[in-house]
N, C-alpha and C positions, 0 to 999 in steps of 0.2 A: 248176656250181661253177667260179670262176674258175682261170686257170691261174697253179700257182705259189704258189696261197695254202691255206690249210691248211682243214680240212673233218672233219668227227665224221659216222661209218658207222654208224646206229643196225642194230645186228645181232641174229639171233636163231642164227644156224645150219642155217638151210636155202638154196634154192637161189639166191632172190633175195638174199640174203645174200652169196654165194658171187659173183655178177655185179655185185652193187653196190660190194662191195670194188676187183672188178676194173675196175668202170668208173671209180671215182675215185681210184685208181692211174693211173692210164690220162690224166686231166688233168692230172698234176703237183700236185707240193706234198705234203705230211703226210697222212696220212689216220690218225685216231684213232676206232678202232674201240670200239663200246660196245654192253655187254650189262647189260641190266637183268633182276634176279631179285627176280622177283613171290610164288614160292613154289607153282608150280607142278610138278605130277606128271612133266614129263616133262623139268625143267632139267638133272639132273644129268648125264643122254646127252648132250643139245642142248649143254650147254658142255664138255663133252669133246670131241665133233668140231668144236665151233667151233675152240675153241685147235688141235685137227690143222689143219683147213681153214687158219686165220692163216699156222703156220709151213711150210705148204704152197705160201706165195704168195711166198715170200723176196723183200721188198721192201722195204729199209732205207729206204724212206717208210713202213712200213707199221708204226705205233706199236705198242707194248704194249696190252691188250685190258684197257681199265675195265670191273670190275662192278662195278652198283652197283645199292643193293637198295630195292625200294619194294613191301615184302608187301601183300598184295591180300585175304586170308584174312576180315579183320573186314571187308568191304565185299561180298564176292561173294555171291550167295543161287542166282541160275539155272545162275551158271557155278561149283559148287562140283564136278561132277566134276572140272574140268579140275587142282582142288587134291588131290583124294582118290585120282584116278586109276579111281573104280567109274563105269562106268553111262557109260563113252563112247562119245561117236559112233560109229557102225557105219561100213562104208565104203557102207552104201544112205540110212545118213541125211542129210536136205538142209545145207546149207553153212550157213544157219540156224541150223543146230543147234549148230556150233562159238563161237559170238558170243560175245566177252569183252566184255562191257559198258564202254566207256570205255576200252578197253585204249589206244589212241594218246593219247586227252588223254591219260592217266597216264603213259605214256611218254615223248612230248615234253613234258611240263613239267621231270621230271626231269632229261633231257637236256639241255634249256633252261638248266638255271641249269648243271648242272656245263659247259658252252662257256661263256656267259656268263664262270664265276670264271676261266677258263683264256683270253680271246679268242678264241675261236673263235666266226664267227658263221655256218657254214654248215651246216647240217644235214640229213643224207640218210635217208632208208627205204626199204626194197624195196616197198612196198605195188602190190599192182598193179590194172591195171583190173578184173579180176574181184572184186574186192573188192567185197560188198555192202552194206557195214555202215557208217552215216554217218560214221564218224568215221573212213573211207579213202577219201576224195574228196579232188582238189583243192579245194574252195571251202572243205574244211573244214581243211584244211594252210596255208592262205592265212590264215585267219583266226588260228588257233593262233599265226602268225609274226608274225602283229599283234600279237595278246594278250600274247604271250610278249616280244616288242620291247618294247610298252609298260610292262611290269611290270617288266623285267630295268634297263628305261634304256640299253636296247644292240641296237644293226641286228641281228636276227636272220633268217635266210631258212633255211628248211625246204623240200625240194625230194624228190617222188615221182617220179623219172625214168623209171618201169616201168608209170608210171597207166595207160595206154595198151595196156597188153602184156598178155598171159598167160604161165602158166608154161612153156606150151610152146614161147613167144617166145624167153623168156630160154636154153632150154636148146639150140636149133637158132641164136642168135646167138652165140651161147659154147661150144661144143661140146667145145673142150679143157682147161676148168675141170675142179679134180680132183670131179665129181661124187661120186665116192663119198665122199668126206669130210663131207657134207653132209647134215643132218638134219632131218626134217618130222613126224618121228611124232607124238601127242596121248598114245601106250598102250605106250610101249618096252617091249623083253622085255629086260631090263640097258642094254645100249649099240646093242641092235639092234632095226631097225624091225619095228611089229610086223604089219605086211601087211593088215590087217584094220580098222584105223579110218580114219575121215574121210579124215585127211592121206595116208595110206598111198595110198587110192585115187585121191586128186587128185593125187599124185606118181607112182604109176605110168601114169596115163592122161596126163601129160605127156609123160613119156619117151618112148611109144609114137606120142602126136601126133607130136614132134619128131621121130619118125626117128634119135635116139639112143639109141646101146642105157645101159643101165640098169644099172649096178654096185653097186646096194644090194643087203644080202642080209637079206632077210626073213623074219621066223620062221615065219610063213606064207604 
């Protein structure tokens, strides 16, 4: 992201979230954060501590929080727990098992056009290198900022600054981000994590790589 010039924080509410905010803060300029709702089982928690996390960063660069919605319901068939909230990932089942089919094309297209109507041409995600699933690669964000430039009629660049990293990167590179404002659950128990799926354990087994301690409180 260049310095000085304005920039769109595609957000969800967990922890690369939480560092990517901080990092493009950190170049200067605007940063207009954005949460997209798909109609998923676990948004209602996830945008609650998002907005804590937001005004947890007091940064009169740091815009007002767009949501903006693109239900996913008539389209999902594999990933309909992640709609219904039954039958999710365990914390022993593989990373495999969480796959939102397309979830980033869907994301960055939407994104795509709401910068485009506002000029904004920079656009960021947390995705990081552990990321299995093709549509969280660089070659595949490279190409989206093609497709998306082409069709909008406007320089668009999409930029994964975390491709590289794991989670246990971001949390021993940032260590005084308000972690616990921060949320990864798939199976919340109301507004708290619920210790027990996918996310849960890929979250806790971060904090303990990192050597930071861990201020989530989990219902199990």
């Amino acid at each position: 992201m260049l310095r000085n010039g304005r920039s769109c924080a595609l957000v969800s509410g967990g922890v690369e979230s939480a560092a990517l905010l901080a990092r493009a803060l950190s170049k200067g300029g605007a940063v207009y954060p954005v949460y997209i709702r798909a109609g998923h089982a676990w948004e209602r928690a996830e945008l609650c501590w998002l907005r804590r996390l937001r005004r947890a960063l007091r940064s009169p660069r740091l815009k007002p929080l767009s949501i903006l919605d693109l239900p996913v319901r008539d389209c999902y068939r594999r990933a309909a727990w992640s709609l219904s909230g039954e039958r999710v990932p365990s914390a022993r089942a593989p990373d495999k098992a969480v796959y939102l089919p397309g979830r980033n094309v869907l994301l960055l297209a939407k994104v795509s056009v709401f910068c485009a109507e506002r000029g904004i041409r920079r656009i960021a995600l947390g995705s990081l290198g552990s990321n299995p699933f093709p549509d969280g690669r660089a070659p595949f964000f490279r190409l989206m900022a093609r497709a998306a430039s082409a069709g909008l009629g406007v320089p668009l660049t999409i930029e994964a600054p975390f491709g590289k990293r794991r989670k246990r990167d971001i949390l021993a590179r940032w260590p005084d981000l308000p972690w616990g404002l921060t949320f990864s659950c798939i199976s919340p128990r109301g507004l708290r994590h619920c210790g027990r799926c996918n996310k849960c354990a890929e979250r806790k087994a971060a904090f303990r790589q990192a050597r930071v301690a861990d201020p989530t409180r989990y219902t199990n």
